[in-house]
Each structure stands twice: as C-alpha cells, then as structure tokens.
N, C-alpha and C positions, 0 to 999 in steps of 0.2 A: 658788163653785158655788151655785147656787140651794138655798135650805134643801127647797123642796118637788118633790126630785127626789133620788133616789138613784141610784148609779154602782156596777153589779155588775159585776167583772170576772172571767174565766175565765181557768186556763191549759190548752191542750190542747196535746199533743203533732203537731208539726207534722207525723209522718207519718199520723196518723190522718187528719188533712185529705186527706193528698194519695189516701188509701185511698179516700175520699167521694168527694173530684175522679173519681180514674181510674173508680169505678164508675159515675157520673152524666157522664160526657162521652162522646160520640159519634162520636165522631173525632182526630185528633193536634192540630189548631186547635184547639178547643175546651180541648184540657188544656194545651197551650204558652200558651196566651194567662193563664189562670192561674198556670199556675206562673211566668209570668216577674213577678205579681205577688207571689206568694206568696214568690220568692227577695227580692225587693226592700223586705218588710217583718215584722216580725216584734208589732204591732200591728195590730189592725182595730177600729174604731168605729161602732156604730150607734144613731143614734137610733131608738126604738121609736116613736114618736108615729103615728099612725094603723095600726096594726098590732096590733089585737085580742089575735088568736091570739099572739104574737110576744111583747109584752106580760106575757100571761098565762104562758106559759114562762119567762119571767125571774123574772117574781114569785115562780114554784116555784122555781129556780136559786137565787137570793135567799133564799128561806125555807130552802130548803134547809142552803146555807151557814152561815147565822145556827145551823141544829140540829146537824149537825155540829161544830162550833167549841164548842157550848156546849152538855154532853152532861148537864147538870143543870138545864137547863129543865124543867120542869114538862112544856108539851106533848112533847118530847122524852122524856121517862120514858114518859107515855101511849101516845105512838105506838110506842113500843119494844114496852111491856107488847103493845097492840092486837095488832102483827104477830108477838106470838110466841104470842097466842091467849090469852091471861092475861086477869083482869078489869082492868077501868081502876080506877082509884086510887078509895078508900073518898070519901063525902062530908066528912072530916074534911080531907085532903089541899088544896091551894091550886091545885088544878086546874079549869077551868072548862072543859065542855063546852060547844062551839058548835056547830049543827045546824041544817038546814033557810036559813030565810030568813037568819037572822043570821049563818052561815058564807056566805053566799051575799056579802051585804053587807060583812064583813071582806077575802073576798079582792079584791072590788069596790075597794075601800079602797087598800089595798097595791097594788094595780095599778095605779090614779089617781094615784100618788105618780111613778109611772115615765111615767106619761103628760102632756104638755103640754095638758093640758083652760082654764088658765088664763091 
C-alpha cells in the first residue's frame, strides 16, 4: 500500500444500513435492487479521491478512532477536560493548542494524506 495513503476501516451493523436504505428509497425497486447487493457482500470500498466533503468525514472517523483507542493522548485528555467544561491542561503539561489558521492547515494535512493529489 502506498506509504502516503491511509486505509480506515468501519464495522456497522448490517441492519442499521438496511434502516437508511428503507428510509431513503422510494419504492420496492429501489430497495430490492440494494438489498440484493447488500445480501451478496459483506465489504464495501471507496476511494475518497475527489470528494472534499467525504474526505473530510473520514479524516474525523480516522482521528476519531486514533482517540478512542488511545485514551492517554494528550489531545484526548484536552478534549475530554473541554467537553466536560474543565480548564485545559496548565502550560506545564505536553499539550499544544492549535487554533485558527494552523488547525485550519493540520486537518488540511490529514486529509491530503486520504486524498490522491500526487
């Protein structure tokens, strides 16, 4: 696999899908014609390349999982403290805040990594 690409993968449960399908389809075609793919695989793959928006959600998915998984990250502490209204970590702590242009630029970053620009 190419170093300058990362492969996030999901598991959802297969009836959640079908719950989206039946709300988003408009008639019995429209949701047979899915389901008869949806019984015949139990992976799906997509490349994000041209797909901005698409892109940018996986990167959160992606960062996501990375904070999850490893609950003694640094930003992971922060964001815990943030959403339960605490202050963020003294300037002694090994946390760096990013803001403005240069959060702008990071997740720029991280998202180029998912995207074939080269």
């Amino acid at each position: 696999m190419n170093k300058d690409k990362l492969k996030v993968s999901f598991e959802i449960d297969r009836y959640k899908v079908i719950g989206m399908l039946s709300r988003n389809c408009e008639n019995a075609e429209e949701y047979n014609e899915i389901m008869d793919i949806l019984e015949g695989k139990n992976e799906f793959v997509r490349d994000v390349n041209g797909s901005e928006e698409l892109a940018s959600r996986i990167c959160n998915y992606a960062l996501d999982s990375i904070l999850v998984e490893n609950p003694d990250l640094a930003l992971r502490k922060r964001l815990d403290k943030e959403q339960k209204g605490e202050d963020a970590p003294d300037g002694n702590s090994n946390v760096i805040e990013i803001k403005g242009d240069d959060a702008k630029k990071l997740v720029e970053t991280l998202c180029g990594i998912l995207r074939k620009d080269k």
